[in-house]
OpenMM code with the backbone's topology and positions (N, CA, C; nanometers):
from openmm import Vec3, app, unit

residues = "UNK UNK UNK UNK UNK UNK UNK UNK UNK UNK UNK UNK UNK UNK UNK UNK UNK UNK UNK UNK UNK UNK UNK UNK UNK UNK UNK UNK UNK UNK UNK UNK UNK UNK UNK UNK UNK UNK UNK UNK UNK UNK UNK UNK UNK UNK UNK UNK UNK UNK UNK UNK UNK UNK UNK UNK UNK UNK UNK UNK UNK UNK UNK UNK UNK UNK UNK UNK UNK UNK UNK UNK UNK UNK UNK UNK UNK UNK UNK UNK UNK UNK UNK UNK UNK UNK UNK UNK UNK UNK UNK UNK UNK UNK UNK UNK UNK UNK UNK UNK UNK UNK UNK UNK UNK UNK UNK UNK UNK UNK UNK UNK UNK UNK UNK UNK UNK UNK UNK UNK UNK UNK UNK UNK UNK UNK UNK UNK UNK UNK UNK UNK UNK UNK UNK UNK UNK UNK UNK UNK UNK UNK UNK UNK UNK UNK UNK UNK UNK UNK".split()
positions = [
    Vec3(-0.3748, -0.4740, -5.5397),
    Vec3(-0.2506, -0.4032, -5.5432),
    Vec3(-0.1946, -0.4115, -5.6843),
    Vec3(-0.1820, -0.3069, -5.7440),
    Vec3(-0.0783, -0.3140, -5.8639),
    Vec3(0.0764, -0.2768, -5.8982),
    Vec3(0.1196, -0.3184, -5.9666),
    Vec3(0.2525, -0.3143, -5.9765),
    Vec3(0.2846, -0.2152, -6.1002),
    Vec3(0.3517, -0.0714, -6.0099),
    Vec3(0.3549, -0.0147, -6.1316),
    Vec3(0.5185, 0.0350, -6.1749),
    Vec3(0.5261, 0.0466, -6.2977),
    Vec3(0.6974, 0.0412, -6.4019),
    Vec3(0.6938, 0.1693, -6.4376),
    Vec3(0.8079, 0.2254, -6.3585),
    Vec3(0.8757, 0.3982, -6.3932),
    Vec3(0.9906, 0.3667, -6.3895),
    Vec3(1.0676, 0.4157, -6.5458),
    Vec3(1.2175, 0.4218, -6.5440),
    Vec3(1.2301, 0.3072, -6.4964),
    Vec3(1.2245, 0.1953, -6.5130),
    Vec3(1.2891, 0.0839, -6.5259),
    Vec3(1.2740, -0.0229, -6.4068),
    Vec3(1.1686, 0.0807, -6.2538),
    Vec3(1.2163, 0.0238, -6.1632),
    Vec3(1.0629, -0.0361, -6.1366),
    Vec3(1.0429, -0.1220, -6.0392),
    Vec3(0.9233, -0.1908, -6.0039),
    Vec3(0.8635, -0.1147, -5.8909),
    Vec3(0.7537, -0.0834, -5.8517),
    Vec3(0.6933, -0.0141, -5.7338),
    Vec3(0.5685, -0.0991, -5.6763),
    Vec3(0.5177, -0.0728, -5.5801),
    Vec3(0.3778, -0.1135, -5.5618),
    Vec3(0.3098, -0.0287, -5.5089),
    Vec3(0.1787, 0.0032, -5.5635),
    Vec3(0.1033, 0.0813, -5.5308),
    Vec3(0.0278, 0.0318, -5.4393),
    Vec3(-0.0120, 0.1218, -5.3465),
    Vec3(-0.0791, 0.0350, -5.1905),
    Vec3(-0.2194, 0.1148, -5.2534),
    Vec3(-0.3138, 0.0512, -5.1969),
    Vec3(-0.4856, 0.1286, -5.1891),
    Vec3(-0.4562, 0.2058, -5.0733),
    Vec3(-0.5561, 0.2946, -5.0949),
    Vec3(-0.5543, 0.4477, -4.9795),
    Vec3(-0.5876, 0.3403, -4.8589),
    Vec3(-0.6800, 0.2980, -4.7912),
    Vec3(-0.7017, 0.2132, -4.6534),
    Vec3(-0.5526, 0.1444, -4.6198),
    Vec3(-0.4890, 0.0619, -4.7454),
    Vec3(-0.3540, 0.0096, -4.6906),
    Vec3(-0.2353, 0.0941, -4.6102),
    Vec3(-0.2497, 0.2160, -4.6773),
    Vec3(-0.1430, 0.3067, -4.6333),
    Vec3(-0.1959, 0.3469, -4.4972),
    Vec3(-0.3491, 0.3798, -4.4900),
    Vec3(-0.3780, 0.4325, -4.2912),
    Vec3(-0.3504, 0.2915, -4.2393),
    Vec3(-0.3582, 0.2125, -4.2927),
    Vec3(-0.3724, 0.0304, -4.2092),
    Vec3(-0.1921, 0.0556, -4.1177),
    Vec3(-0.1353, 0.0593, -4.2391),
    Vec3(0.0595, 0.0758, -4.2407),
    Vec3(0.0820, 0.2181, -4.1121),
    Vec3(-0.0008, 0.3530, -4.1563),
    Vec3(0.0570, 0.4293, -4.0684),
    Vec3(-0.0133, 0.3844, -3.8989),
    Vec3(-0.1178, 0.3644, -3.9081),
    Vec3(-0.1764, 0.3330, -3.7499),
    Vec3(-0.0816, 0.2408, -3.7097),
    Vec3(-0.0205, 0.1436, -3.7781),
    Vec3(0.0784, 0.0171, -3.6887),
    Vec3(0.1574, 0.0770, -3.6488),
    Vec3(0.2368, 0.1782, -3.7611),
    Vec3(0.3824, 0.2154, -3.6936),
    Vec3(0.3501, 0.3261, -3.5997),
    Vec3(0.2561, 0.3914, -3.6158),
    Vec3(0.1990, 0.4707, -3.4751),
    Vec3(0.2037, 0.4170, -3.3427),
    Vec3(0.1560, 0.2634, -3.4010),
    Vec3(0.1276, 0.2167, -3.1968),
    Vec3(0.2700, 0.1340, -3.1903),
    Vec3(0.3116, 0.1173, -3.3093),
    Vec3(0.4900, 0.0540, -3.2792),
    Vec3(0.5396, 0.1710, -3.1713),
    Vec3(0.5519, 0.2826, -3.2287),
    Vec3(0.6177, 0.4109, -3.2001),
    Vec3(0.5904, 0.4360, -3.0195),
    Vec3(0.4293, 0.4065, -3.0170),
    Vec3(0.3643, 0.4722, -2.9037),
    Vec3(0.4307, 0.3460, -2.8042),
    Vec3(0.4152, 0.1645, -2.8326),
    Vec3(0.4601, 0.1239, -2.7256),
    Vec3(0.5650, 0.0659, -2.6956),
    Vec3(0.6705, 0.1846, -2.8333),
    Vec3(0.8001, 0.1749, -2.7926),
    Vec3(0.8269, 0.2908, -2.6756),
    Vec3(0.7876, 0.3691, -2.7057),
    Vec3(0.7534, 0.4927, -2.6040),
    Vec3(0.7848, 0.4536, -2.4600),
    Vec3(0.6477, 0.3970, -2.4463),
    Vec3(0.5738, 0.3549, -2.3354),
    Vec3(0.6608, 0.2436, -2.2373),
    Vec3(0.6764, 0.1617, -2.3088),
    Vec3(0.8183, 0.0229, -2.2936),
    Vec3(0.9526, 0.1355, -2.2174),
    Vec3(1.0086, 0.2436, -2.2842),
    Vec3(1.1186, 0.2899, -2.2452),
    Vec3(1.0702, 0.4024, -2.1352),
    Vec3(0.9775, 0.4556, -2.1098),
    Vec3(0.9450, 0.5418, -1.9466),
    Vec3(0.9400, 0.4316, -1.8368),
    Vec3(0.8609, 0.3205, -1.8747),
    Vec3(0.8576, 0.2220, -1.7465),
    Vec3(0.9453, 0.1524, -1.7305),
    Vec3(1.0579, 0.1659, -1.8236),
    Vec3(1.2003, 0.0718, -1.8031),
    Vec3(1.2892, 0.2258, -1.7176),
    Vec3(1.2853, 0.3281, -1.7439),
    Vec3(1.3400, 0.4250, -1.6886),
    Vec3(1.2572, 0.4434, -1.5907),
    Vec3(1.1694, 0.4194, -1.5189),
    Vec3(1.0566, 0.4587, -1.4108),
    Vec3(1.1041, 0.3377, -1.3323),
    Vec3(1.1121, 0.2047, -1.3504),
    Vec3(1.1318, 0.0465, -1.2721),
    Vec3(1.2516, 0.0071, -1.2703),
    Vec3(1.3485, 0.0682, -1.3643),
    Vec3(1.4502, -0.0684, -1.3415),
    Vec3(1.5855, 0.0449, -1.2679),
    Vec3(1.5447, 0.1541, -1.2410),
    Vec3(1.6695, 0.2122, -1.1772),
    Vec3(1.7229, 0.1744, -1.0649),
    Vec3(1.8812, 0.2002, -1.0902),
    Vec3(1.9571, 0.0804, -0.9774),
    Vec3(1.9050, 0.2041, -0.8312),
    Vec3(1.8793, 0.0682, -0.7093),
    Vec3(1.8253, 0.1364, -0.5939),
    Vec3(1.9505, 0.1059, -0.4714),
    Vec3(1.9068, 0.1680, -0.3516),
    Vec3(1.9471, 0.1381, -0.2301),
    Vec3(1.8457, 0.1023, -0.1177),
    Vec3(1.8753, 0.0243, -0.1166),
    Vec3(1.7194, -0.0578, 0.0073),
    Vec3(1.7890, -0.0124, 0.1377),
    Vec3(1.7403, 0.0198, 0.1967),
    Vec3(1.7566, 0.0468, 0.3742),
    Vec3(1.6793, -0.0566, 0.4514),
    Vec3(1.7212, -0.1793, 0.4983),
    Vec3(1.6676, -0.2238, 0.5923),
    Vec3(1.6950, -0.2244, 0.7776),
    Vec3(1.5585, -0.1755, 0.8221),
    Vec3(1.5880, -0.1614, 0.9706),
    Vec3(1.5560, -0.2362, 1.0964),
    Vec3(1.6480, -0.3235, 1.1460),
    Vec3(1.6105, -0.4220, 1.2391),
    Vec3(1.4906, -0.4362, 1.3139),
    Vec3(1.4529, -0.5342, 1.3175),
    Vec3(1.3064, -0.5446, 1.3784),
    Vec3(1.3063, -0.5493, 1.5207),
    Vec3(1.4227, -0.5755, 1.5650),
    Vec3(1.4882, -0.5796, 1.7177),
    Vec3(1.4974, -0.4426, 1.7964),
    Vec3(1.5337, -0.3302, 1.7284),
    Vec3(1.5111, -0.2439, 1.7053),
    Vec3(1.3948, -0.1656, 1.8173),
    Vec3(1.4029, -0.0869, 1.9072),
    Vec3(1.3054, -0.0221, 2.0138),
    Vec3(1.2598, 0.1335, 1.9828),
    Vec3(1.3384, 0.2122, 1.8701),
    Vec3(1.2587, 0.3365, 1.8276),
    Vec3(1.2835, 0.3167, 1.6805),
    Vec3(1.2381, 0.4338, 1.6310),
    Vec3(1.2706, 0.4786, 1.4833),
    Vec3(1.3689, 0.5680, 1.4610),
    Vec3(1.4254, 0.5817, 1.3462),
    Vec3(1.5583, 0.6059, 1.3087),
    Vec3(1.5305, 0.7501, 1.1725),
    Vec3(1.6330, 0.8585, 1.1943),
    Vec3(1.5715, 0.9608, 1.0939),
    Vec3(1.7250, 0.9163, 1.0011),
    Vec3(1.7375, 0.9173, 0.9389),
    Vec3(1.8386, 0.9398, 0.7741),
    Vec3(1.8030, 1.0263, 0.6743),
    Vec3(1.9425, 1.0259, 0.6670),
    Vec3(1.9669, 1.1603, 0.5160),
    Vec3(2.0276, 1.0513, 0.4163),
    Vec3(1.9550, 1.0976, 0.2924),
    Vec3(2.0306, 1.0203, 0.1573),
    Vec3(2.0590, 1.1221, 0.1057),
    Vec3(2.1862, 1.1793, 0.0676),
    Vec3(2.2272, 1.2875, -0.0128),
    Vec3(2.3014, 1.2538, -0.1098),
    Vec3(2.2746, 1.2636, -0.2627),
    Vec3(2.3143, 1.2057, -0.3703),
    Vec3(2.3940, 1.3433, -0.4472),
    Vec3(2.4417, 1.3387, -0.5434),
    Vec3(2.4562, 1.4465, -0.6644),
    Vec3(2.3724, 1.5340, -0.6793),
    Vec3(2.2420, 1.4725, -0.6758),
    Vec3(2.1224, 1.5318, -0.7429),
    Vec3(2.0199, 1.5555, -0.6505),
    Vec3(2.0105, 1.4719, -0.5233),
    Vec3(1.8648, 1.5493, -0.3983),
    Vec3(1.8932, 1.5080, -0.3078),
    Vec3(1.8778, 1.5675, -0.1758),
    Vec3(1.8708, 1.5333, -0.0457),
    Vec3(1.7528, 1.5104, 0.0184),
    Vec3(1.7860, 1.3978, 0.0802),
    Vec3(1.6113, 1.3569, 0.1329),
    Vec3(1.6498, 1.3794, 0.2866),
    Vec3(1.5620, 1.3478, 0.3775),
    Vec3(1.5511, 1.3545, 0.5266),
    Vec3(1.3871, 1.2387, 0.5291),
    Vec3(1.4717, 1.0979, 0.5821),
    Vec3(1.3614, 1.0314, 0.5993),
    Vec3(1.3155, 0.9617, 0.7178),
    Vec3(1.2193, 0.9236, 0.7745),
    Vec3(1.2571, 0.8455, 0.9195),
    Vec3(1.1795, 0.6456, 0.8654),
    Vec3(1.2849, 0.5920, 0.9631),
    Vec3(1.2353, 0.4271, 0.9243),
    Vec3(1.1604, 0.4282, 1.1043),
    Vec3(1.1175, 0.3130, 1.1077),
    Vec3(1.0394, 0.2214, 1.2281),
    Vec3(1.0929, 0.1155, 1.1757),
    Vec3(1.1376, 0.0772, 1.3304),
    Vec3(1.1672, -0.0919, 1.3823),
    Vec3(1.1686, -0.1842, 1.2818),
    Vec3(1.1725, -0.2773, 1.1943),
    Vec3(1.1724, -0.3626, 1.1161),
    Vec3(1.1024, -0.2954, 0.9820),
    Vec3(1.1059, -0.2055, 0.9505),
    Vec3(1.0685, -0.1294, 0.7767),
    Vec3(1.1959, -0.1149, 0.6767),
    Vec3(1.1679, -0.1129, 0.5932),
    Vec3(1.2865, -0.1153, 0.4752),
    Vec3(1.2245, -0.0072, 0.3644),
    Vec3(1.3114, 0.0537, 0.3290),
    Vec3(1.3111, 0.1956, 0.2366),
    Vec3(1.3439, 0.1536, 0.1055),
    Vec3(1.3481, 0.1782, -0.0120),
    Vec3(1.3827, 0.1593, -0.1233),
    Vec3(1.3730, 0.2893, -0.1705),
    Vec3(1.5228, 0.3385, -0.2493),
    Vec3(1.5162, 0.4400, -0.2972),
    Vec3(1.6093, 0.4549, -0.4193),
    Vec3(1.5364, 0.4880, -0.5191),
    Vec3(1.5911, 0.4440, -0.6182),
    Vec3(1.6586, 0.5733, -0.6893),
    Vec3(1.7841, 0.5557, -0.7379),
    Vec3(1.8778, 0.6370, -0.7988),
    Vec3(1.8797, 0.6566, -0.9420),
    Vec3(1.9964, 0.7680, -1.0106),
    Vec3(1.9916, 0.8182, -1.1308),
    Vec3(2.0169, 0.6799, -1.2709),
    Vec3(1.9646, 0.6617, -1.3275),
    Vec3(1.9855, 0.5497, -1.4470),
    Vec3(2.1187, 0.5420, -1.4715),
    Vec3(2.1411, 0.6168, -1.5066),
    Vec3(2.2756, 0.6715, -1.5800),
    Vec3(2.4026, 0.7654, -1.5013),
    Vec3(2.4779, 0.7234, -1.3834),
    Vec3(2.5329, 0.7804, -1.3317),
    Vec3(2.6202, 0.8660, -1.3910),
    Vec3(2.6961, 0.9376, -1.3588),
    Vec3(2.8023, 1.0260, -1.3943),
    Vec3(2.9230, 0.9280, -1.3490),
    Vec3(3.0876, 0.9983, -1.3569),
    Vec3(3.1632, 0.8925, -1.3772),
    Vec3(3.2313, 0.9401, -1.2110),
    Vec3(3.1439, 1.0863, -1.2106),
    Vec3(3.1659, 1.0896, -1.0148),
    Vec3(3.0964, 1.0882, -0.9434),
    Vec3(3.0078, 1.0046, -0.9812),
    Vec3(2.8593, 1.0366, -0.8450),
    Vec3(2.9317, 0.9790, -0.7638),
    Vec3(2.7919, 1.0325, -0.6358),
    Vec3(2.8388, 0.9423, -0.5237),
    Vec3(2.7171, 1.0052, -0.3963),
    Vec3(2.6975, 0.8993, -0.3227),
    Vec3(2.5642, 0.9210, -0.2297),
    Vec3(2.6101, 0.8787, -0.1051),
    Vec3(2.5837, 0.9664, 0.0457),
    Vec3(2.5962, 0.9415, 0.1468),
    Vec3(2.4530, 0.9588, 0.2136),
    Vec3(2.4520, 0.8319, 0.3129),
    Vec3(2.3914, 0.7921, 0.3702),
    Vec3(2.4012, 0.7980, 0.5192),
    Vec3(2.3417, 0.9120, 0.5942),
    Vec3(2.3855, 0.9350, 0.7581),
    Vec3(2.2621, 0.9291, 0.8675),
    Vec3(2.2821, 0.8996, 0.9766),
    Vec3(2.2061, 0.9142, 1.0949),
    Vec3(2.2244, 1.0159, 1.1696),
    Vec3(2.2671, 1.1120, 1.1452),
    Vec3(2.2899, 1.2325, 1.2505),
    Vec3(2.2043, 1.2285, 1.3939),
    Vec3(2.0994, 1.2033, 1.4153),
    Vec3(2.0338, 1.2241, 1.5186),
    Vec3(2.0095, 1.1270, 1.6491),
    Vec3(2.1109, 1.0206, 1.5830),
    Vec3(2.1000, 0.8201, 1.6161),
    Vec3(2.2280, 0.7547, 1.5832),
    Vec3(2.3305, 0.8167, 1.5082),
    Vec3(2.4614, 0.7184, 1.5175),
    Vec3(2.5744, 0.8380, 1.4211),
    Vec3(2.7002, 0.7919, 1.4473),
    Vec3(2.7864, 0.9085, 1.3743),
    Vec3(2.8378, 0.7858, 1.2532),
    Vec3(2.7369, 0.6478, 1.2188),
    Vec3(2.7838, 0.5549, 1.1225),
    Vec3(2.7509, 0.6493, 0.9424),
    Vec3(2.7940, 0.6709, 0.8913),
    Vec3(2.8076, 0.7107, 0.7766),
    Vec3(2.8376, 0.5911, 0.6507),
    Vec3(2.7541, 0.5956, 0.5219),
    Vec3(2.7519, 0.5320, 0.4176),
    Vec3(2.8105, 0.6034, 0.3085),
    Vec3(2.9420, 0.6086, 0.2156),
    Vec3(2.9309, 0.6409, 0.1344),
    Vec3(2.9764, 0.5760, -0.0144),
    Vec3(2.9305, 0.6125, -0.1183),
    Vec3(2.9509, 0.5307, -0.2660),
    Vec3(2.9809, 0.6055, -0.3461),
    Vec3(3.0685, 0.5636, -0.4340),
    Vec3(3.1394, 0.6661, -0.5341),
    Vec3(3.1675, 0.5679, -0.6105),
    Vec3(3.1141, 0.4602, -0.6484),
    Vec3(3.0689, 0.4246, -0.7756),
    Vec3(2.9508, 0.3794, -0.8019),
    Vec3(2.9685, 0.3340, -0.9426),
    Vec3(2.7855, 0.2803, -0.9703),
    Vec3(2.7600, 0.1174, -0.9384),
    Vec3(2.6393, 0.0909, -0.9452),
    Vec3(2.5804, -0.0042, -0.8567),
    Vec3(2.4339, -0.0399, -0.9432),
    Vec3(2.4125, -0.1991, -0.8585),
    Vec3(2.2663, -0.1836, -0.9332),
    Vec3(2.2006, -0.1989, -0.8413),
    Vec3(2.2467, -0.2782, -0.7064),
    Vec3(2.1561, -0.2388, -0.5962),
    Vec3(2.2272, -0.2634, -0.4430),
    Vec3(2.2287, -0.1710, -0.3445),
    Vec3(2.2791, -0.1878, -0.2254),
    Vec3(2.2051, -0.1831, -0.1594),
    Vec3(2.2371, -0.3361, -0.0439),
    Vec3(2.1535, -0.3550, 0.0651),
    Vec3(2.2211, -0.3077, 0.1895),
    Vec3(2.1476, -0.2161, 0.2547),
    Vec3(2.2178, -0.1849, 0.4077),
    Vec3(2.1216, -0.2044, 0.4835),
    Vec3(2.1852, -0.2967, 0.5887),
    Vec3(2.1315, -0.3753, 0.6789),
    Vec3(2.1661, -0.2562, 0.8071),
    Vec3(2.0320, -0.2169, 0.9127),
    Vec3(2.0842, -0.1083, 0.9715),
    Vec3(2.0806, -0.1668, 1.1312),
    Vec3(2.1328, -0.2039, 1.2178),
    Vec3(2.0563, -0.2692, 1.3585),
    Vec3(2.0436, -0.1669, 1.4744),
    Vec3(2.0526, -0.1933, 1.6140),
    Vec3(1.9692, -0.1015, 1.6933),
    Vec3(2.0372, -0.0397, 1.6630),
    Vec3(2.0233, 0.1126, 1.7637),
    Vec3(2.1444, 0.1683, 1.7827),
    Vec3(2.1479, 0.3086, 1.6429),
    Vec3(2.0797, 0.2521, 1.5541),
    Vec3(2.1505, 0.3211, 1.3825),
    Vec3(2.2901, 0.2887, 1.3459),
    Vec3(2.3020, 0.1380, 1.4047),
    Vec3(2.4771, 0.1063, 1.3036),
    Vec3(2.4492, 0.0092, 1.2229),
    Vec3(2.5468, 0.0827, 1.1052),
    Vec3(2.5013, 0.0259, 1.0193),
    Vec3(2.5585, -0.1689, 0.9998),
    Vec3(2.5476, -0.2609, 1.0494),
    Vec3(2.5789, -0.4104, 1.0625),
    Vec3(2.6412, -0.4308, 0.9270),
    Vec3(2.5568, -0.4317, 0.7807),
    Vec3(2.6114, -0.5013, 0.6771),
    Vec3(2.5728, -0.4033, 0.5450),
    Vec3(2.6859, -0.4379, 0.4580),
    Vec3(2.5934, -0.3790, 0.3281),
    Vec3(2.6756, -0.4899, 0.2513),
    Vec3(2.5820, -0.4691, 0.1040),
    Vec3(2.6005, -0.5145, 0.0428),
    Vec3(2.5931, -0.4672, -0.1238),
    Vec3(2.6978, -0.4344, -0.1945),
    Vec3(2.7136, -0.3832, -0.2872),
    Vec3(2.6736, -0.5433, -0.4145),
    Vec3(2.5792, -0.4785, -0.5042),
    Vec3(2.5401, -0.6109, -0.6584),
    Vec3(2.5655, -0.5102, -0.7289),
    Vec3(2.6282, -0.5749, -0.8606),
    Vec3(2.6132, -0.5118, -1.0227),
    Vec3(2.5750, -0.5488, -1.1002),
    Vec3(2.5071, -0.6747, -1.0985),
    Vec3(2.3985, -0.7569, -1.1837),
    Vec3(2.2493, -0.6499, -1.2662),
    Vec3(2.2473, -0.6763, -1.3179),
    Vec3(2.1070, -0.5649, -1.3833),
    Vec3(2.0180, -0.6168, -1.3292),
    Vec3(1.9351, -0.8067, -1.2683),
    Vec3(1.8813, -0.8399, -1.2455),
    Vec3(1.8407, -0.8476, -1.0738),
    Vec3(1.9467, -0.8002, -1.0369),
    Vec3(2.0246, -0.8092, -0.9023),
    Vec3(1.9713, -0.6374, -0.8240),
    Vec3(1.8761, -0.5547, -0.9169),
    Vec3(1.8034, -0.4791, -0.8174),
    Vec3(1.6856, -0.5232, -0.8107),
    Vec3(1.6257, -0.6388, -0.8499),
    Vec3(1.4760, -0.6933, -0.8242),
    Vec3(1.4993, -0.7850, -0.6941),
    Vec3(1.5899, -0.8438, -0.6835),
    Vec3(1.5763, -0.9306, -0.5758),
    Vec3(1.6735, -0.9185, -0.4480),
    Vec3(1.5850, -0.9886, -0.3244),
    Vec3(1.7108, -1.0044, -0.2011),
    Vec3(1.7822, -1.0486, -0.1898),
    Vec3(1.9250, -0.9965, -0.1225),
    Vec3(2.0397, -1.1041, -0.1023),
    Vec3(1.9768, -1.2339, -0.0664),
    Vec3(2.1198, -1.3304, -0.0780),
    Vec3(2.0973, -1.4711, -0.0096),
    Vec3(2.0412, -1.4512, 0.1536),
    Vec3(2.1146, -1.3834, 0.1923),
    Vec3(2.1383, -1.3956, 0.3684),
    Vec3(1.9886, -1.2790, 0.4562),
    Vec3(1.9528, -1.2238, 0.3308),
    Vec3(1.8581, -1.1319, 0.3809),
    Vec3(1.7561, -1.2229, 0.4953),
    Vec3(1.7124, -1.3220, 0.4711),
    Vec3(1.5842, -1.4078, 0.5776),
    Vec3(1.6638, -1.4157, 0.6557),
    Vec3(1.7787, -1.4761, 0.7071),
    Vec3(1.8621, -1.5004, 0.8245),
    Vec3(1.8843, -1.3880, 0.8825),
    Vec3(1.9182, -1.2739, 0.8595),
    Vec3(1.9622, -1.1519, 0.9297),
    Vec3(1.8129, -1.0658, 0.9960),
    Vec3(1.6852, -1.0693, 0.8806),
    Vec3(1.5748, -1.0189, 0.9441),
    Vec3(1.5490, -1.0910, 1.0538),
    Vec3(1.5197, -1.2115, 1.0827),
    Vec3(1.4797, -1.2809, 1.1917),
    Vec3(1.5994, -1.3017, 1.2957),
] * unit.nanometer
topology = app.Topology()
chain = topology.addChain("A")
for resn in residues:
    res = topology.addResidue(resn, chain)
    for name in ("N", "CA", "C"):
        topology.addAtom(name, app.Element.getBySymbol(name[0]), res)
């Protein structure tokens, strides 16, 4: 490497291989910064878990209707749904959660969240929810979740 003097100032001249060495790094910097921010937007969006009693003698159909899509889904007896919502809410979202076909219990949220647990028992009523705002707090189950499944 040499050091070369223009107008007063110091430079360094890289060899031609140094400069592809320099651009390939910041290429795969670039690429698995990329990559890092789809699977943080793909995994970490705040969800709503549906859990459905195992006590429970049929299956249950629900609507999740958000801002942005309406689903129509059905659970069985002791299954749990995870469905995960917009990253970045608006400052009016808001998502309802109904049984039309199994209970007139209705869910609704009109603020943001990082993860809600609704506990659903026979019948399609809904027993418990539970609103977290922790960022870490959509990876894991409530405290009380083992006591209430069994």
């Amino acid at each position: 490497m040499e050091i070369a003097q223009s107008k007063g100032m110091r430079a360094f001249k890289c060899e031609p291989h140094m400069r592809t060495f320099y651009l390939k790094e910041t290429g795969r910097g670039v690429y698995v910064a990329f990559l890092v921010w789809v699977l943080f937007s793909l995994f970490c969006r705040p969800i709503v878990a549906l859990h459905y009693s195992p006590t429970a003698s049929a299956p249950i159909t629900f609507f999740f209707d958000s801002d942005e899509y309406l689903t129509k889904r059905e659970m069985a007896p002791g299954a749990s749904k995870f469905i995960p919502t917009t990253m970045n809410p608006a400052s009016d979202m808001w998502i309802t959660i109904t049984f039309p076909f199994d209970s007139k219990d209705v869910l609704k949220v009109t603020q943001p969240f990082s993860r809600i647990d609704v506990y659903i028992g026979p019948g399609a009523c809904i027993e418990r929810t539970e609103i977290r705002h922790g960022f870490f707090a959509r990876f894991t189950d409530p405290d009380f979740h083992d006591d209430w499944w069994h």
